[in-house]
N, C-alpha and C positions, 0 to 999 in steps of 0.2 A: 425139424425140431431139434432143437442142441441136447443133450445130454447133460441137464440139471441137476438139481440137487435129490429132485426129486424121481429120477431117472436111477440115480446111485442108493447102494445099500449102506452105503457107510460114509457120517459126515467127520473130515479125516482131521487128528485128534493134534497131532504136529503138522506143524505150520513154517514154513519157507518162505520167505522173503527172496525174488529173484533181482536184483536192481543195477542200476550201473547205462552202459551204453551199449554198441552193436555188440561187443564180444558175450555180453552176456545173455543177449537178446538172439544171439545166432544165427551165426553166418555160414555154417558149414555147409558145405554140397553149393553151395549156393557162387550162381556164373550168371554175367549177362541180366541180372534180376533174376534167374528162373532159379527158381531149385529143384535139384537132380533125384529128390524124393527117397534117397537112401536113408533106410534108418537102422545106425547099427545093433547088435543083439543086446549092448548094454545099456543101450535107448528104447527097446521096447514096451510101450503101453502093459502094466499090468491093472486091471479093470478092480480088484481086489484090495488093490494097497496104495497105488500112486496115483492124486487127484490135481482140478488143476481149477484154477478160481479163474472164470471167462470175464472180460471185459463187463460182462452183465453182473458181475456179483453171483454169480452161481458156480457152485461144483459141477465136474465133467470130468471123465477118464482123460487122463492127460494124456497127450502125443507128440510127438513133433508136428510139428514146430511149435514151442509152450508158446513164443510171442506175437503169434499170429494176427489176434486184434489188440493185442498193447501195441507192439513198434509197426500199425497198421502202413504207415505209408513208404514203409521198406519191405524187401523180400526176405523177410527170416526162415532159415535152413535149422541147423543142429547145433543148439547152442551147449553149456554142460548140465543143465537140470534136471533133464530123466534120469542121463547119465550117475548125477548126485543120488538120486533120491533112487536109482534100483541099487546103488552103491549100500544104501544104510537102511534098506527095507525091511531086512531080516534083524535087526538088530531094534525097531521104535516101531510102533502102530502105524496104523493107516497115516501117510503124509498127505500132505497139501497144497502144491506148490502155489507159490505166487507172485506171476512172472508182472514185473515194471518196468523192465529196462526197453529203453530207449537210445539208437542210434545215435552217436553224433552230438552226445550233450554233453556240455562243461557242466562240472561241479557247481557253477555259482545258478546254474539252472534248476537243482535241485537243493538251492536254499530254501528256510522256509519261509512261506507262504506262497512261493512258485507254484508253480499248474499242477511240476513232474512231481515235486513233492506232495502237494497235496492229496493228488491220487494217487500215490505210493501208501499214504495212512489212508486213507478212504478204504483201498483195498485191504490192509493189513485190519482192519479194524471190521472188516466185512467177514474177513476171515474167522476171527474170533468171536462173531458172533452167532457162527453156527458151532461154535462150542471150541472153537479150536486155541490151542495153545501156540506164539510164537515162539519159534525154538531158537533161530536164528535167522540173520540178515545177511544174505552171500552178495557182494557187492565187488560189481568187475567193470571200472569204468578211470580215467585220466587221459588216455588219447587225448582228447580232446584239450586238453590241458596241457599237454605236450606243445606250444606253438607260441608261447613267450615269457620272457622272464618274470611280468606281472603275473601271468598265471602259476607258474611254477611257486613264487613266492609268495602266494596267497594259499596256495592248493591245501597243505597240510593244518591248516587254520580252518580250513574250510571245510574238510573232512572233520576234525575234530567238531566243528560244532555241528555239522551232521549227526555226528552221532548222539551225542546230548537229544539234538532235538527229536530222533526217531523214538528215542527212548523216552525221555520226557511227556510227548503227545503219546505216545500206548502205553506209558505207566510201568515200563516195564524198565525199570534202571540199571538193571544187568544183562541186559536184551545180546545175547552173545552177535559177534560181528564178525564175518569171516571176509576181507578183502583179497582180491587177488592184487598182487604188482603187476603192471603191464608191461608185456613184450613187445611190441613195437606203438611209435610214434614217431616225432621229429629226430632225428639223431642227434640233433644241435641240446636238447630237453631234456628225454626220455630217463636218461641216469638221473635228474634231479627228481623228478617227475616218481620214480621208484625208490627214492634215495625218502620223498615224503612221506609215500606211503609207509616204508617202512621204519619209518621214526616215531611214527602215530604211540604213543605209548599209554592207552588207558585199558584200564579193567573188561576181561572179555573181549580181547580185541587181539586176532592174529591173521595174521598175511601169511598166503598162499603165493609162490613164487610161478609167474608163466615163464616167465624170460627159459628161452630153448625150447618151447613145445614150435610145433613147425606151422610156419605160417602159409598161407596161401599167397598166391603167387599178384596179388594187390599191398604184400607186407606190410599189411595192415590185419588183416583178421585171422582166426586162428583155423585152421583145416577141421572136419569133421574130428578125422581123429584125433588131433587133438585137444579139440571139444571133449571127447570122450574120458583123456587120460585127463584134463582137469577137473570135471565130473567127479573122478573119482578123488584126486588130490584132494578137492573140496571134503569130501565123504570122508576122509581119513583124518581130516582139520577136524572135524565136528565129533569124528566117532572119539579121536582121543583125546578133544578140551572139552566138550562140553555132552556127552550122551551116557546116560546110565552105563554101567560097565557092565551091565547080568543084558544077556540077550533075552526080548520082550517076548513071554510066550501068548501066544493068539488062542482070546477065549475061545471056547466052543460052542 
């Protein structure tokens, strides 16, 4: 029996958006398909504070791997979400992650009315209706968009009304947006490709730089560790544009 909502003592009150493609969906530890089960000490499950929204629409003690039945028909390892959310635990109430990201997809896949889109707000909207508030939308995806110049020059167009539309459909019009730029893809690309992402220029809306965190050795995905270090790079985006600046004291 999973670990629902009703399994938990606490339905968690900020809300995470986890979205994009493999690196957000997590690759670390992970060789051959298998993954190597390591979970480092700034990835561990806290049963207390960090939850996780199941495939089913339910709360659960979050763990690694968060993507396990979202990016089902890959092996996801140690992506940065725990890592984010034991990053900023001490500082906001109970979190709630909520992992969407999917392996391997271009941007025009999560336009809207698409699948990945639509249960991207399906979710986000399941979320907040066990009371929770979305705080923000961590979004770590363009690889895939790395591999021609149609892509490249649609990308930042396409981002942009991404965002519109996440917002727009949850109502939430200043819905903060934390993108990472990505570190590897085509060589021929990859600079336009991060050159878009960071041109994006609307309200609530800042980039997290991966470029140099160490990749594994498919130089394509990012290693546990540093999964871990942009976990918290995330944490430090959010702690200082958009999180109360009084650290949140835990009623009794």
């Amino acid at each position: 029996m999973d670990s629902t909502l009703e399994n938990v003592a606490y339905s968690p009150k900020n809300v995470f958006i986890l979205s994009g493609q493999s690196n957000m969906a997590g690759r670390g530890g992970v060789e051959k398909h298998h993954w190597d089960g390591i979970v480092p000490n700034e990835c561990h499950p806290d049963a207390s504070r960090i939850f996780r929204l199941s495939a089913h629409l339910h709360y659960e003690v979050a763990r690694e791997p968060l993507h396990h039945d979202i990016d089902a028909k890959k092996t996801c390892g140690v992506g940065p979400g725990m890592s984010f959310a034991n990053a900023i635990k001490d500082r906001v109430e109970a979190i709630g992650l909520v992992p969407c990201a999917v392996g391997g997809t271009a941007i025009k896949e999560w336009a809207h009315g698409q699948h990945l889109y639509v249960n991207m707000v399906k979710r986000a909207r399941a979320a907040m209706s066990h009371g929770g508030e979305i705080k923000a939308l961590l979004w770590y995806q363009g690889e895939s968009d790395a591999l021609s110049q149609h892509c490249v020059d649609t990308y930042k167009a396409n981002m942009e009304k991404l965002i519109h539309n996440v917002r727009a459909d949850l109502h939430l019009p200043s819905l903060p947006i934390i993108q990472v730029a990505i570190a590897s893809g085509d060589e021929k690309y990859i600079e336009k490709i991060r050159e878009a992402q960071k041109a994006i220029d609307l309200p609530n809306v800042v980039c997290v730089d991966a470029m140099g965190l160490q990749l594994k050795g498919d130089n394509l995905h990012l290693t546990t560790e540093s999964q871990v270090k942009l976990g918290q790079m995330l944490a430090d985006a959010y702690l200082t544009h958009f999180a109360p600046q009084e650290p949140c004291v835990a009623s009794s």
